[in-house]
C-alpha positions in Angstrom: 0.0 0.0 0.0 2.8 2.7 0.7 4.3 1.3 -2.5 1.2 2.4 -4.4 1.0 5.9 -2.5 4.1 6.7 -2.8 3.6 6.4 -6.8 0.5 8.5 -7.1 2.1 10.9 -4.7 5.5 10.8 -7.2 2.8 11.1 -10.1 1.1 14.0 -8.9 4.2 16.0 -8.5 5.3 15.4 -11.8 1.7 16.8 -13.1 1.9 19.5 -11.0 5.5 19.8 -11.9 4.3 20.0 -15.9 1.8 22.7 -15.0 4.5 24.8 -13.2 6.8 24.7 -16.6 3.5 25.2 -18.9 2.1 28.0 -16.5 5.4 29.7 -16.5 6.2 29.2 -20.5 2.8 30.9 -21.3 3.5 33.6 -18.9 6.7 34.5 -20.4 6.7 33.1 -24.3 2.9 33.0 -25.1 3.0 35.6 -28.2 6.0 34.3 -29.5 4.5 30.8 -29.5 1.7 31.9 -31.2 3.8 34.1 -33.7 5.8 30.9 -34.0 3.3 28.6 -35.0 1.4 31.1 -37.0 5.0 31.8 -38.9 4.6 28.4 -39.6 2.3 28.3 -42.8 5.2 29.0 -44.7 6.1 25.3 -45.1 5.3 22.3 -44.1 9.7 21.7 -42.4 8.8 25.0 -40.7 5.9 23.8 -39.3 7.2 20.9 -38.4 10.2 22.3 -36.3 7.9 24.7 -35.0 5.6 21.7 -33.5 9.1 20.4 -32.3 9.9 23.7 -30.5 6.6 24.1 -28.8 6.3 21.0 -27.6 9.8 21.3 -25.7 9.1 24.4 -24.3 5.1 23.7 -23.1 6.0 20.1 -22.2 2.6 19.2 -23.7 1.7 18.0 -27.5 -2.0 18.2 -26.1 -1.3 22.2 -25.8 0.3 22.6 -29.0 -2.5 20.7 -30.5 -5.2 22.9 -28.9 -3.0 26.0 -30.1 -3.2 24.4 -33.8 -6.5 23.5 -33.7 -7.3 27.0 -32.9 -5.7 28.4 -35.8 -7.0 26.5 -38.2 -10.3 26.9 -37.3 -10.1 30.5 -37.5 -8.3 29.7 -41.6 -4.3 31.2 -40.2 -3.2 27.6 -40.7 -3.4 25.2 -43.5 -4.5 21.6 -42.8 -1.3 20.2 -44.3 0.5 22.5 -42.2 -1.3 21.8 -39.2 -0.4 17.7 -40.1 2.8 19.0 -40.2 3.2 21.1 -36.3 1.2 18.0 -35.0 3.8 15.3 -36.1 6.5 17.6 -35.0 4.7 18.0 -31.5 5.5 14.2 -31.2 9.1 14.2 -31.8 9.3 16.6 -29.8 7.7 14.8 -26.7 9.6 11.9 -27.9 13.0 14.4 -27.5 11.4 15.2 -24.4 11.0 11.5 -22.9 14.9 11.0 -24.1 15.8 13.9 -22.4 14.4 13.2 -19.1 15.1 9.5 -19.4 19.2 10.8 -18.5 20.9 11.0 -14.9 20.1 14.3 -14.1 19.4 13.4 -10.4 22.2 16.2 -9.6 20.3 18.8 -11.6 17.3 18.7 -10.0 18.1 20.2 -6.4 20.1 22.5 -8.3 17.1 23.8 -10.7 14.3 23.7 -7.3 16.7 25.9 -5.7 17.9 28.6 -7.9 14.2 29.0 -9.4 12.6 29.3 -5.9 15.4 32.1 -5.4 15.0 33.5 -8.9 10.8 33.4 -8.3 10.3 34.4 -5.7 13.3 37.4 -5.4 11.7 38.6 -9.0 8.1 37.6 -8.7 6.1 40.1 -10.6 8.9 40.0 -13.2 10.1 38.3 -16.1 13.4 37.0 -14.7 10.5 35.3 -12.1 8.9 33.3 -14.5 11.8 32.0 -15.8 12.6 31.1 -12.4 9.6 29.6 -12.4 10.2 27.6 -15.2 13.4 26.3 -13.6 11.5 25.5 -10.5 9.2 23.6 -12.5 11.7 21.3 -14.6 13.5 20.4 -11.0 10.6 19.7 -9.5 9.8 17.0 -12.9 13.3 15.6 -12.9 12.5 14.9 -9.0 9.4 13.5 -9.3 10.8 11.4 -11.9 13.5 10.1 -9.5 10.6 9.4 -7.3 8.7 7.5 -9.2 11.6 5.2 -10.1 12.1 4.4 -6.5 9.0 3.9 -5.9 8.2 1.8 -8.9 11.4 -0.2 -8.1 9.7 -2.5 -5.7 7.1 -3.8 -8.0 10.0 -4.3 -10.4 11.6 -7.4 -8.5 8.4 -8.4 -7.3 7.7 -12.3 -8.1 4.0 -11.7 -9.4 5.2 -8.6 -11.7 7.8 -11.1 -13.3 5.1 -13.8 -13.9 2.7 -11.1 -15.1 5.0 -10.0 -17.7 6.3 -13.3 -18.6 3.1 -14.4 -19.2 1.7 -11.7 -21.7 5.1 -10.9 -23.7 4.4 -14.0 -25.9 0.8 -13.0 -27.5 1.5 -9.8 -29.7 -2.4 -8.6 -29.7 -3.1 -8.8 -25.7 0.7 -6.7 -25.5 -0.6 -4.5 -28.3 -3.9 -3.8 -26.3 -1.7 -3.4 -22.8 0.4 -0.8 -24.5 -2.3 1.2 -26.0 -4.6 1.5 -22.3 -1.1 2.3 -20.6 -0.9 5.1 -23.4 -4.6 5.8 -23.3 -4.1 6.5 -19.4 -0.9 8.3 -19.6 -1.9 10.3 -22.4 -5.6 11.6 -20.4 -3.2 12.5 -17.5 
C-alpha cells in the first residue's frame, strides 16, 4: 500500500510539476509561441520544427495541439501544415522523454533551488517566471527520480515477473496493454 502511494504521490508532482513549466512558458513566451506557430504556414519543415519547439518548451503535445487546432479553425493555418506542427509536437515529446530518461538526479536540487530564489526574489517580473520555469523542470526531474524508487519495488516483485512473462508471448493482448497504458498516460 505505501508502495502504491508513494507512486500517485510521485505522479502528482510530476503533473503539478508539468503545470508549473506550462504556466510559466505561457507567462513569459505565449505571443511568440503563437507568432511561431502562425510563422509556420510558410512550409510544411517549418511547421514541423515549429511543432518540435513548442512542444519542448510547453512540455505538452496536447497544448500545441489545442493552439493548432485554434488556428486553423479560424483559416491562419493550413490543414497540411497543421499535419505538419502536429507530427512535429510528437518528436518533440519523444525528444522530451529521451531527455528526461538521463541521470540528471544532480540537476534537480540545483534547478528547485535557484528557481525558488530566482521566483520568488523577482516575482512580478520576467526574470520570475523563468525562475519559475526552472522550478518547475527540477521539480519534474525529482518527481521522476521518485517515481523510479517507488516503482522499483514492484519491479523485483515475483508476481510482476510472472505477469509479464506471461503476456510478452501474444502480440495482440501486449498491443492492447500498450495502447490502455498510453490511453491513461496520455488523459493524464
Amino acid at each position: 500500500m505505501t508502495t502504491l502511494l508513494n507512486l500517485l504521490a510521485a505522479i502528482a508532482l510530476l503533473v503539478w510539476g508539468t503545470q508549473i513549466v506550462r504556466t510559466g512558458v505561457l507567462r513569459v513566451y505565449g505571443a511568440a509561441l503563437r507568432q511561431v506557430l502562425r510563422r509556420s504556414m510558410n512550409g510544411r519543415a517549418a511547421a514541423f520544427f515549429a511543432g518540435v519547439g513548442v512542444t519542448g518548451l510547453l512540455q505538452s503535445s496536447t497544448a500545441t495541439s489545442l493552439l493548432t487546432s485554434s488556428f486553423v479553425s479560424q483559416g491562419l493555418l493550413t490543414t497540411s501544415a497543421a499535419l505538419a506542427v502536429m507530427l512535429g509536437a510528437d518528436v518533440g515529446t519523444a525528444a522530451m522523454v529521451q531527455l528526461f530518461s538521463l541521470d540528471l538526479s544532480w540537476l534537480a536540487p540545483l534547478a528547485i533551488v535557484v528557481g525558488v530564489v530566482v521566483y520568488l526574489s523577482r516575482r512580478n517580473e520576467r526574470a520570475g517566471q523563468i525562475g519559475r520555469i526552472v522550478l518547475g523542470l527540477g521539480v519534474m526531474i525529482l518527481a521522476l527520480q521518485l517515481v523510479t524508487a517507488a516503482t522499483a519495488p514492484l519491479a523485483h516483485g515475483a508476481g510482476v515477473k510472472t505477469l509479464f512473462a506471461q503476456i510478452s508471448g501474444d502480440l495482440l493482448l501486449d498491443v492492447l496493454i500498450g495502447a490502455v497504458f498510453a490511453v491513461m498516460c496520455y488523459s493524464s
